[in-house]
C-alpha atoms as one frame of an Amber mdcrd trajectory, in Angstrom:
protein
 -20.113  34.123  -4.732 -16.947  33.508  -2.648 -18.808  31.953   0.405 -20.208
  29.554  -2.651 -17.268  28.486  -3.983 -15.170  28.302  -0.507 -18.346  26.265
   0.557 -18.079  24.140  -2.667 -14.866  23.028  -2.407 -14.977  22.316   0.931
 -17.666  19.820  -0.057 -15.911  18.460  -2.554 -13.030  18.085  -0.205 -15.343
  15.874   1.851 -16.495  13.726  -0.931 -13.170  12.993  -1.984 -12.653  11.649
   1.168 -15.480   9.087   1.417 -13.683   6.122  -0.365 -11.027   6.164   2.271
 -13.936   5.718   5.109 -13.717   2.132   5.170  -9.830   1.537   5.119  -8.512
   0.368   8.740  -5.001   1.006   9.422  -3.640  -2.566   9.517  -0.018  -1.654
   9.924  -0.529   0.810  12.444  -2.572  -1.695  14.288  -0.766  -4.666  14.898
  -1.622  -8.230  16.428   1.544  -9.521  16.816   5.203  -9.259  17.610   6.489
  -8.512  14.085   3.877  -6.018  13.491   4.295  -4.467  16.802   8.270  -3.987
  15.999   7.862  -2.626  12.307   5.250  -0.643  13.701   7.773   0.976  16.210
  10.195   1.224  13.036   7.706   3.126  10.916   7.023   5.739  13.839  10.691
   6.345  14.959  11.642   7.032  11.202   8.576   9.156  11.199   9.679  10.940
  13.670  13.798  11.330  13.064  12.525  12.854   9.749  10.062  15.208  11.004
  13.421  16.898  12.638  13.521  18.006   9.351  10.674  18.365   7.657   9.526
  20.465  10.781  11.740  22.935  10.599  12.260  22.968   6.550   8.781  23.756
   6.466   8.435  26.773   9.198  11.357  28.349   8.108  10.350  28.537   4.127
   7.244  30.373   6.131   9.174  32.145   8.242  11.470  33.291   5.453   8.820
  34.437   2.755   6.730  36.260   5.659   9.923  38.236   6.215  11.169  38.916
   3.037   7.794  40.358   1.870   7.761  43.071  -0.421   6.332  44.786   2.739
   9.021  44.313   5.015  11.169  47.738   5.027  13.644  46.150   8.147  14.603
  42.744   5.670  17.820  43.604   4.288  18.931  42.920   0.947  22.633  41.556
   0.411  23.163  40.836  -3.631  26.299  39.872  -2.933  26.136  37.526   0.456
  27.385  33.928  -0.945  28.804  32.239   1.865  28.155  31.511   5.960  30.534
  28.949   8.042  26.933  28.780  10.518  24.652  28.219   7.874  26.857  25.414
   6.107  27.291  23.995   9.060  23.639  23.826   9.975  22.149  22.629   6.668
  24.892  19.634   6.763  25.105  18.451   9.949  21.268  17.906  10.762  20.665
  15.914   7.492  23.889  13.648   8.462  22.415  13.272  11.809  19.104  12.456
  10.356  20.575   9.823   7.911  23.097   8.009  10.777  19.513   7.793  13.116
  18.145   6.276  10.075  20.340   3.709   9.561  21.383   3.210  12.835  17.214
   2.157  13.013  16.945   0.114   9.520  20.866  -1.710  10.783  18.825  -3.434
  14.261  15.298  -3.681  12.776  16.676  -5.493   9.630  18.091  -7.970  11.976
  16.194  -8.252  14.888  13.258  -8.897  12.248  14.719 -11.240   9.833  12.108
 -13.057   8.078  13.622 -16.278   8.670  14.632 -15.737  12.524  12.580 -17.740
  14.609  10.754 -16.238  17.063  10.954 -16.491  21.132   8.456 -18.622  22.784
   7.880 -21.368  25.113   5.744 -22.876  22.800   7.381 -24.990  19.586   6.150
 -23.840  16.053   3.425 -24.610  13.826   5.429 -25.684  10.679   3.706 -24.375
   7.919   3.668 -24.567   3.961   2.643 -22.037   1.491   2.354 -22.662  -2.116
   0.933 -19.274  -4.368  -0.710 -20.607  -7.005  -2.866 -18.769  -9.910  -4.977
 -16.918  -8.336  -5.152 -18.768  -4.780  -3.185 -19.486  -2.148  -2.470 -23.298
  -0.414  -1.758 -23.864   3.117   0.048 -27.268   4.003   0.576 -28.342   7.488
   2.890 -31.104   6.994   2.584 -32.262  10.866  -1.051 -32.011  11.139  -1.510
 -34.001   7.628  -4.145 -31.466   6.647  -4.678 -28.620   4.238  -6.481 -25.437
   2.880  -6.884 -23.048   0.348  -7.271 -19.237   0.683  -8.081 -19.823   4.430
  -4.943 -19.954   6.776  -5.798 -21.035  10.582  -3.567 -21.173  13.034  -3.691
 -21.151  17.167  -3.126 -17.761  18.975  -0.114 -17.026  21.314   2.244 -19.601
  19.426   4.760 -18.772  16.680   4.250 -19.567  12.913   7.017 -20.947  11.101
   6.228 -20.326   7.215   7.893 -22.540   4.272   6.900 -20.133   1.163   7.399
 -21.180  -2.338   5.317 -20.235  -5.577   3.960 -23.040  -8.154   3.899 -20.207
 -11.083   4.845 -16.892 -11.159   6.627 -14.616  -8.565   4.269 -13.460  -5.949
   4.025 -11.788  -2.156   3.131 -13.479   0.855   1.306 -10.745   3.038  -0.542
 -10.589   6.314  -0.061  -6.526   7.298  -1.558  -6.710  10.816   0.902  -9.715
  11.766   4.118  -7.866   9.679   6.763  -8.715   6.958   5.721  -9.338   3.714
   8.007 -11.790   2.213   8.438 -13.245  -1.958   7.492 -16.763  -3.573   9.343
 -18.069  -6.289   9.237 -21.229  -8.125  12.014 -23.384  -7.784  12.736 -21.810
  -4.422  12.138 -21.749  -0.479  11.615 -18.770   1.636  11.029 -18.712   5.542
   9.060 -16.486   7.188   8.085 -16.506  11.381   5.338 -14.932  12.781   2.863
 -14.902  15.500  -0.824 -14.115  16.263  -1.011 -12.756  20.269  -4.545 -12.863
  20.089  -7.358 -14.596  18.760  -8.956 -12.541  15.353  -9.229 -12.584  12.290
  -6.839 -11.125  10.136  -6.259  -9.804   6.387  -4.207 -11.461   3.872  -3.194
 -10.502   0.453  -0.997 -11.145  -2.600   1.066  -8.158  -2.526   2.806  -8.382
  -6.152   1.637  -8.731  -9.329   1.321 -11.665 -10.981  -1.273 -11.434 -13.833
  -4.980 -10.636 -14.259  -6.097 -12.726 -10.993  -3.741 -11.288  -8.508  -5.618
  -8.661  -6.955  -8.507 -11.558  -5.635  -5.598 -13.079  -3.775  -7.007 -12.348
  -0.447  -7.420 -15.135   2.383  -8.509 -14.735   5.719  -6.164 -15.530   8.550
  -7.844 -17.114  11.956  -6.268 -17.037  14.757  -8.143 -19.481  17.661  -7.718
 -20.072  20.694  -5.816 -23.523  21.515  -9.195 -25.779  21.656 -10.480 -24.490
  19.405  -7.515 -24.845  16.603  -8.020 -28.779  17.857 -11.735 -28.242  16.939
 -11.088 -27.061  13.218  -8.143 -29.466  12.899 -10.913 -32.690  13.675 -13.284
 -30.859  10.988 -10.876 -30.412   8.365  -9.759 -34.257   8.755 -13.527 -35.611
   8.453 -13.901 -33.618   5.418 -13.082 -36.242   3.538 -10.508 -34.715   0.217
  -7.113 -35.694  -0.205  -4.873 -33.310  -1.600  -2.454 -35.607  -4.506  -1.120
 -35.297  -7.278  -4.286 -35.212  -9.616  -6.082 -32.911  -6.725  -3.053 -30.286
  -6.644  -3.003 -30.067 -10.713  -6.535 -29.408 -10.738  -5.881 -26.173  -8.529
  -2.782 -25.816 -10.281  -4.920 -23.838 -13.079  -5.755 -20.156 -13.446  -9.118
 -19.442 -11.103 -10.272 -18.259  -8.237 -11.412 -20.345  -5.512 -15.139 -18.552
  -4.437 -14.738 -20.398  -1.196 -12.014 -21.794   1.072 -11.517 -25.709   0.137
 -10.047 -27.484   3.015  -7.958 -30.916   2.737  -8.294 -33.738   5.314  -5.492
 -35.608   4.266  -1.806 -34.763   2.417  -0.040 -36.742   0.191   3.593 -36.980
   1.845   5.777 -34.856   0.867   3.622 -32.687  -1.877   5.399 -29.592  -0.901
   8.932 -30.656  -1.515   7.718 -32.643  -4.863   6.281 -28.548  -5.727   9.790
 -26.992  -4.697  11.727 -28.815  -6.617   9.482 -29.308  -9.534   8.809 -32.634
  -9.994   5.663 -31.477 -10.017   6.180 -29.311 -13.171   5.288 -25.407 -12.720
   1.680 -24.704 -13.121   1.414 -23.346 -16.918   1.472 -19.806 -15.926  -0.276
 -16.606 -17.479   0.894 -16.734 -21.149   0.464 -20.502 -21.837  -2.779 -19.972
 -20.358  -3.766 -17.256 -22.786  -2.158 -19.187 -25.437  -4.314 -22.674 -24.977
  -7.328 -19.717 -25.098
């Protein structure tokens, strides 16, 4: 009866595990230089607090295996309260664990701040990114051209982001190319990253922001140079402009089945979003409201 139940649980074990089959581990596999360094950040603090979680854990073994009822050498001291050695150990490892710590989050924070552009011979792709309910748009003010819920971009040159929200706050998220960074209405954020390689890549509304936000997903392309060119000739012969009347369409609550791409901009949309004169799309509760 205890081979069944040892053999049942152990089954159950397995099963438990199933739903986890399919997850990939996009921030411990990186495709790009932010990733790779926050990546490098996650394992060193991994590994200054393993000093300690290591130890903490073999000697609470160590400690009840020798203090067993069983044990006739263990002595018992009632009245032990103090030990200069012992102080000194449980003290200075945890200092020396928190001072590696910071010492890590001190450089990363600034070697990887979001709005630090990023080393290449190659100039950035400016890029704008509106969130609206429940879909994301991508502007590329230079190239006169835009999308929704599909970001493309050329591999091997850096991405300089331009993030601001139409509605309510939300996450800008790409975990395989690194730092997640906020839109707000009314406001700009900056963001720089870089695909090394061509792929395609996750990305995901990582906040919520009503009923929708968990289909914010959007594929990320990265192509090689020619053919970037390629899907910037196709998205101009597509024939949409994205105005005024176009942007307040998307403007309301829905989500976008399929990516919509843009083949021509109205000048300066973005800016006329950022400083809302383009009023703020009408948001969750007005929606339910007008319901």
């Amino acid at each position: 009866m205890r081979t069944l139940s040892k053999a049942l649980a152990g089954g159950l074990g397995a099963l438990s595990l199933l739903p986890l089959a399919g997850c990939q581990p996009a921030l411990l596999a990186p495709r790009g230089p932010v990733g790779a360094a926050e990546k490098t950040i996650l394992i060193d603090s991994m590994i200054i607090m393993l000093v300690i979680v290591v130890p903490t854990i073999v000697a609470t073994l160590a400690f009840a295996w020798w203090f067993r009822a069983g044990n006739k050498r263990a002595r018992y001291r009632p009245t032990w309260h103090f030990s200069g050695s012992i102080e000194l150990v449980v003290w200075s490892i945890p200092v020396m664990v928190i001072l590696l710590l910071g010492g890590v989050t001190w450089i990363g924070s600034h070697q990887l701040d979001p709005a630090k552009p990023l080393g290449s011979a190659h100039p950035a792709l400016n890029i704008q990114v509106v969130s609206l309910d429940w879909k994301w748009l991508f502007i590329y003010p230079d190239q006169h051209v835009a999308a929704v819920n599909e970001l493309v971009v050329p591999a091997g040159v850096p991405l300089h982001f331009s993030l601001t929200s139409a509605s309510v706050m939300n996450a800008f998220f790409v975990p395989q190319l690194g730092s997640m960074i906020y839109t707000m209405n009314g406001m700009r954020t900056q963001l720089n990253l870089q695909a090394d390689e061509p792929g395609t890549f996750h990305g995901l509304s990582g906040h919520l922001s009503g009923d929708g936000f968990s289909d914010m997903h959007f594929e990320v392309r990265a192509l090689p140079a020619a053919q970037f060119t390629a899907w910037l000739d196709s998205a101009r012969s597509g024939g949409k402009a994205l105005d005024g009347t176009s942007y307040r369409a998307l403007m309301h609550q829905g989500i976008e089945p399929q990516p919509l791409l843009y083949g021509a901009v109205e000048p300066g949309l973005f800016e006329h979003i950022l400083t809302q004169r383009i009023p703020p799309a009408p948001g969750p509760e007005a929606q339910a409201k007008a319901r």
